[in-house]
Each structure stands twice: as structure tokens, then as C-alpha cells.
BATITOR-862938 format. One record per atom (N, C-alpha, C): residue number from 1; residue in one letter; atom name; x, y, z. Coordinates in pm, 1 decimal. Layout:
N
    k  r   a         x         y         z
  NUM  a  CA         X         Y         Z
...
end
This chain:
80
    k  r   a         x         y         z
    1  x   N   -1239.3    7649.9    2952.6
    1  x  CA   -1339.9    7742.4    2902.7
    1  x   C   -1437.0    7775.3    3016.7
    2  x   N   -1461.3    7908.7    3032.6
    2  x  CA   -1609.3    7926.4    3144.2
    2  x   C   -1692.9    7871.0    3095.8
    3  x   N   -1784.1    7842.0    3234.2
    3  x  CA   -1888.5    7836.0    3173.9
    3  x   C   -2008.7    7887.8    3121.9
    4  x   N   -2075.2    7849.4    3062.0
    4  x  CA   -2205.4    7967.8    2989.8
    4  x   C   -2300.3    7975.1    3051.6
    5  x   N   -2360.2    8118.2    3055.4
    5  x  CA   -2500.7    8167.4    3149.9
    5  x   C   -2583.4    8062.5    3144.8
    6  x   N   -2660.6    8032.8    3252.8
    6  x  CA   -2772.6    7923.3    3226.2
    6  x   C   -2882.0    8027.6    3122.0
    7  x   N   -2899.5    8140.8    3138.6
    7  x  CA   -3019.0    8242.5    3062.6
    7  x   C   -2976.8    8227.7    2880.8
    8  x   N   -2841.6    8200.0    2861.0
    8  x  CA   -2799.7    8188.1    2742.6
    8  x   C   -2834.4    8065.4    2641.5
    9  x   N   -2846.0    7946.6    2769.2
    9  x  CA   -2893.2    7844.4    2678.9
    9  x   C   -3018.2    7767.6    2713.2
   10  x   N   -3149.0    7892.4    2792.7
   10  x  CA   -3212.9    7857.5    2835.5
   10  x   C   -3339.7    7810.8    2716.2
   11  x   N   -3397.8    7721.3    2713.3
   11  x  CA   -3494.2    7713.2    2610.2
   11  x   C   -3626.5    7731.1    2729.8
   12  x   N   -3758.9    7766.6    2642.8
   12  x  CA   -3882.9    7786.2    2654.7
   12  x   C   -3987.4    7712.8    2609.4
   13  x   N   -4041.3    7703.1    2699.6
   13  x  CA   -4210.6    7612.7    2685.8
   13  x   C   -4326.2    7663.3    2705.6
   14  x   N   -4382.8    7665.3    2597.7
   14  x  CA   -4523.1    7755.6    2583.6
   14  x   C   -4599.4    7614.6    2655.3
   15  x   N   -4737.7    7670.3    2730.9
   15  x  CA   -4801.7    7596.0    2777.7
   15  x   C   -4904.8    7585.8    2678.2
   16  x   N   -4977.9    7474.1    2683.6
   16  x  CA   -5069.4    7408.9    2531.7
   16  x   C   -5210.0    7510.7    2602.1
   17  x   N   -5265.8    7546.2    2487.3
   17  x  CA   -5407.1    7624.9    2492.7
   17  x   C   -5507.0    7533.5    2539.1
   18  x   N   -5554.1    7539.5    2650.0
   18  x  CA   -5658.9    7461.9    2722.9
   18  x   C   -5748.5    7564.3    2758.4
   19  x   N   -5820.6    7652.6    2733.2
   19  x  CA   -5948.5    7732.5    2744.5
   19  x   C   -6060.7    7603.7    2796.9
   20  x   N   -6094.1    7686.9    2882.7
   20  x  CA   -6228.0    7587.4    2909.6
   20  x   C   -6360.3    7635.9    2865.0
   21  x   N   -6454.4    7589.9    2785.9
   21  x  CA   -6597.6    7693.5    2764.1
   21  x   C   -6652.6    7736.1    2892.8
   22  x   N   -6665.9    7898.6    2909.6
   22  x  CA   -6754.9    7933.7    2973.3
   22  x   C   -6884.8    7923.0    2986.9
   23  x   N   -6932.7    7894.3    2857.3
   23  x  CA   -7108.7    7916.9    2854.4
   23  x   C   -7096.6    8067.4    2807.4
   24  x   N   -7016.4    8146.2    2855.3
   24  x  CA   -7087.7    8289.4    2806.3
   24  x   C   -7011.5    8344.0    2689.6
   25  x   N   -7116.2    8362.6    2590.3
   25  x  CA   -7051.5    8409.6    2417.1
   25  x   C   -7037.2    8568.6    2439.1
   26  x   N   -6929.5    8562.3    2371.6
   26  x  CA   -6895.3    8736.8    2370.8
   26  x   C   -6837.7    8762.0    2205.4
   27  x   N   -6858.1    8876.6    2130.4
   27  x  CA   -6837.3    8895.2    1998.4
   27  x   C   -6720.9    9017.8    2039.7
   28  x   N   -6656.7    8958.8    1899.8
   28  x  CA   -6533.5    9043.2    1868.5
   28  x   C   -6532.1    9102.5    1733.5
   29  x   N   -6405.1    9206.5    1731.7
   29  x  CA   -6453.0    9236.0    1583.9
   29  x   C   -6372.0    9148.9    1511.5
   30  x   N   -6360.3    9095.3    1381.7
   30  x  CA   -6273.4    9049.1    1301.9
   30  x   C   -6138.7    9067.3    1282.5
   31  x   N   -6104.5    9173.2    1252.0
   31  x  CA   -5991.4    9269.4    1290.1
   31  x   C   -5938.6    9266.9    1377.1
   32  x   N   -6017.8    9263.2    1490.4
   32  x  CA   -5926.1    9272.8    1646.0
   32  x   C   -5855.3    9077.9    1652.3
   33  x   N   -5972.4    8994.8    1633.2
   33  x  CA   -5914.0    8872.0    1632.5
   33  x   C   -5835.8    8794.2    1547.8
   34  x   N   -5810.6    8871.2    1368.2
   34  x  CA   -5717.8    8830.8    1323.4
   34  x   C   -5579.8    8896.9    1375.6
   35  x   N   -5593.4    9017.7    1445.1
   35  x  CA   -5513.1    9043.9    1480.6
   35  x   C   -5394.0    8971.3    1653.4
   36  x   N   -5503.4    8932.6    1696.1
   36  x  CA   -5453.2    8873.4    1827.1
   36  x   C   -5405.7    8724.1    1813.1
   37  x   N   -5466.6    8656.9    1646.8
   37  x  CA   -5395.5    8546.4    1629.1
   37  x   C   -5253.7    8559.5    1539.4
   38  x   N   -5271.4    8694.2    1488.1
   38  x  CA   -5114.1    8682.3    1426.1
   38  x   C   -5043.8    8712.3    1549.9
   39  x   N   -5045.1    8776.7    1615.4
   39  x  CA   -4965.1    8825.2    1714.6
   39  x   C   -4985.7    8710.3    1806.3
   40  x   N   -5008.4    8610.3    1808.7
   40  x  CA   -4991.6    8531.7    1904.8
   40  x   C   -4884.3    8430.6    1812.1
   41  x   N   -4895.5    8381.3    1677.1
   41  x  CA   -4840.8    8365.0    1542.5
   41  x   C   -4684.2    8394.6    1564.4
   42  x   N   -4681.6    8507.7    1597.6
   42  x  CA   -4558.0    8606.3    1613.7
   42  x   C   -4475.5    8541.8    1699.4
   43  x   N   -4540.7    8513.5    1817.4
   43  x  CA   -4519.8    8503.8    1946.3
   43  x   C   -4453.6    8397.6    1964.7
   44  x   N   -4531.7    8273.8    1913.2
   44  x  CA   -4464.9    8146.8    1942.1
   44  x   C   -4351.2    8099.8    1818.0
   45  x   N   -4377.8    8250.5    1730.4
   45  x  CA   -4225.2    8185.9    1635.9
   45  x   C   -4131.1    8279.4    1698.0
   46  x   N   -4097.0    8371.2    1805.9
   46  x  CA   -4033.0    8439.2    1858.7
   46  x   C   -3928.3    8326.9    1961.8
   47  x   N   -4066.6    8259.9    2016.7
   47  x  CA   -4017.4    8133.2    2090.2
   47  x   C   -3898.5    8055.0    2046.9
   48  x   N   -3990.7    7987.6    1953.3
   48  x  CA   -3918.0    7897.0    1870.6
   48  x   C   -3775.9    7927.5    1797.2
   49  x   N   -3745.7    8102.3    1741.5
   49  x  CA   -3670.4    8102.1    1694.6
   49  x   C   -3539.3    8085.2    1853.2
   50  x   N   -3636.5    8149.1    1941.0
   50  x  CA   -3516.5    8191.2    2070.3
   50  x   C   -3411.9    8090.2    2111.1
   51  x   N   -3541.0    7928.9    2098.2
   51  x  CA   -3500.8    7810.7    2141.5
   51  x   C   -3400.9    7743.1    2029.9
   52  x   N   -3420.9    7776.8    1914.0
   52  x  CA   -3305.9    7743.1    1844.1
   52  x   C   -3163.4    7813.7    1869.0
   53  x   N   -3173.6    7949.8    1851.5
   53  x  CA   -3046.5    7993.7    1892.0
   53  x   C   -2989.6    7969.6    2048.8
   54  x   N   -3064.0    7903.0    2135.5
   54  x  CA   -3004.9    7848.6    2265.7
   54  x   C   -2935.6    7724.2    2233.9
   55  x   N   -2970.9    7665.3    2155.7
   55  x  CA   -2929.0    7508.9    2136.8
   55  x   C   -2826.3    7507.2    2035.7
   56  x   N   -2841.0    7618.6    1966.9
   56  x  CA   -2699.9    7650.1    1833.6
   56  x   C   -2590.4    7674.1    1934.0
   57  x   N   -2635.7    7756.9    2036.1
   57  x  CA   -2521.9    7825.5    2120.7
   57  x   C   -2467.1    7706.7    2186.6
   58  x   N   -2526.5    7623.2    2250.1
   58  x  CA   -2480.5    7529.3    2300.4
   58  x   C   -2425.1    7441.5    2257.9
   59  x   N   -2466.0    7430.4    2130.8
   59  x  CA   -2373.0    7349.5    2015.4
   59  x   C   -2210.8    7426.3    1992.6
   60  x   N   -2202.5    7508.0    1937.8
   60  x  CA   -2125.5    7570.5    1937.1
   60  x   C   -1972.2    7566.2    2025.6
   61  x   N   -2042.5    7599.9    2140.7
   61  x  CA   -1967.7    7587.5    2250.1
   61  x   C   -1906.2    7480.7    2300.9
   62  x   N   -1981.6    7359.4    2265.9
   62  x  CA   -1892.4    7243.6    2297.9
   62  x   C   -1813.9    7197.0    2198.0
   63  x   N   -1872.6    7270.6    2065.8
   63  x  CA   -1761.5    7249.8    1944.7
   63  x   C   -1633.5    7287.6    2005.7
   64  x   N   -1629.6    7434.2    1996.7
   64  x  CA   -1504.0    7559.0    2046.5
   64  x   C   -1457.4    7455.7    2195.3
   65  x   N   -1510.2    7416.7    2307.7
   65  x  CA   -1432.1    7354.0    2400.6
   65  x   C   -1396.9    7194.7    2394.0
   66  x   N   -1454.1    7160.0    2268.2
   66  x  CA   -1345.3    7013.0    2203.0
   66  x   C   -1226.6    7043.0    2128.4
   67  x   N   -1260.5    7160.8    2077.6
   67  x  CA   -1163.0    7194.9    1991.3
   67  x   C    -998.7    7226.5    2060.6
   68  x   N   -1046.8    7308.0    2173.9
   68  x  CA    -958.1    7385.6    2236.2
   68  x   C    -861.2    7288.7    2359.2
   69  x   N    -945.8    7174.0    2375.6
   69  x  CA    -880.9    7054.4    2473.3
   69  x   C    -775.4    6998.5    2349.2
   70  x   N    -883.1    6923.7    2267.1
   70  x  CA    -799.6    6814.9    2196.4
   70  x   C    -714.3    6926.7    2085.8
   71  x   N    -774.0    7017.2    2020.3
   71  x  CA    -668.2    7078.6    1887.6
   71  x   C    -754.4    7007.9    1798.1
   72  x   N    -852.8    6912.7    1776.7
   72  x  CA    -947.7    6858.4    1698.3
   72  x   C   -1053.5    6890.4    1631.3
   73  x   N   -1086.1    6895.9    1560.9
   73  x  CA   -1276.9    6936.2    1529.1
   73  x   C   -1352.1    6850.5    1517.0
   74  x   N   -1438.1    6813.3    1600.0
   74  x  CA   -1513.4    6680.1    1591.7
   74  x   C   -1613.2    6658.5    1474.8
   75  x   N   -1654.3    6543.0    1402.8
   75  x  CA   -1716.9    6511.8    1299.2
   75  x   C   -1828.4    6604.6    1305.7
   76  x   N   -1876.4    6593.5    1487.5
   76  x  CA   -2057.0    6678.9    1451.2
   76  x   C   -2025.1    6786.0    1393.7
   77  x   N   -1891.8    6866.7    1445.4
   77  x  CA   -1889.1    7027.5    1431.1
   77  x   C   -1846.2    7084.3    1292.7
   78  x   N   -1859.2    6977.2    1206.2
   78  x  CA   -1831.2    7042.7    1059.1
   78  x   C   -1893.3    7138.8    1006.8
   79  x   N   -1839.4    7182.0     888.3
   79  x  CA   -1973.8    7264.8     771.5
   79  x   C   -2123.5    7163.4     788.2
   80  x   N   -2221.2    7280.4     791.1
   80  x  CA   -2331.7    7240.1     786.0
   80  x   C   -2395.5    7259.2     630.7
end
């Protein structure tokens, strides 16, 4: 079997929110900031979903290239 793109089963790491206080307060409107937290909301389940389908894929694939050596289906690779 080839092998698979590294970009295919690449997973992602959001870096943790570390803001440091400035000292200087600035106002927003409500609206604008519920909006920049859904969309950030969005964002890291965009992630998350991406990183699952990298790791399905990779699952997958070593199912299909056990399969294809031995003629077998291994216990992990059953119905889920």
C-alpha cells in the first residue's frame, strides 16, 4: 500500500489563550463580542472535527493494509 500524505493525517494544536492584562480597558459592542466568541466556538470545533477525521483516516488505513497483507480483519477494525 502507498503511503499516506503526511497533510492527510496531520492533526492540529490550538495554542491555550494566555492574554496578558494590559492595564488599558477598551469597550466593545455586545454583538461584536458575542459574535467573535461564536466564531472562535466555530473555530476550534472546525479543529477538532479536522483532527478526528485525520485519526479515522489513519485508522482506516491500517485497517485496509492489515487486511490486504494477511486477507484478515483485525478485531479493532470491526463494526463500530
Amino acid at each position: 500500500m502507498p503511503t499516506l500524505p503526511a497533510e492527510l493525517i496531520k492533526t492540529e494544536r490550538l495554542a491555550p489563550l494566555a492574554g496578558k492584562p494590559s492595564g488599558e480597558q477598551v469597550s466593545i459592542d455586545k454583538g461584536v463580542l458575542a459574535e467573535i466568541v461564536e466564531r472562535t466556538a466555530q473555530a476550534i470545533g472546525a479543529v477538532e472535527r479536522g483532527n478526528e477525521r485525520a485519526v479515522g483516516v489513519k485508522a482506516l488505513w491500517s485497517c485496509v493494509d492489515t487486511i490486504m497483507r494477511t486477507g484478515a480483519t483485525p478485531a479493532a477494525c470491526g463494526p463500530r
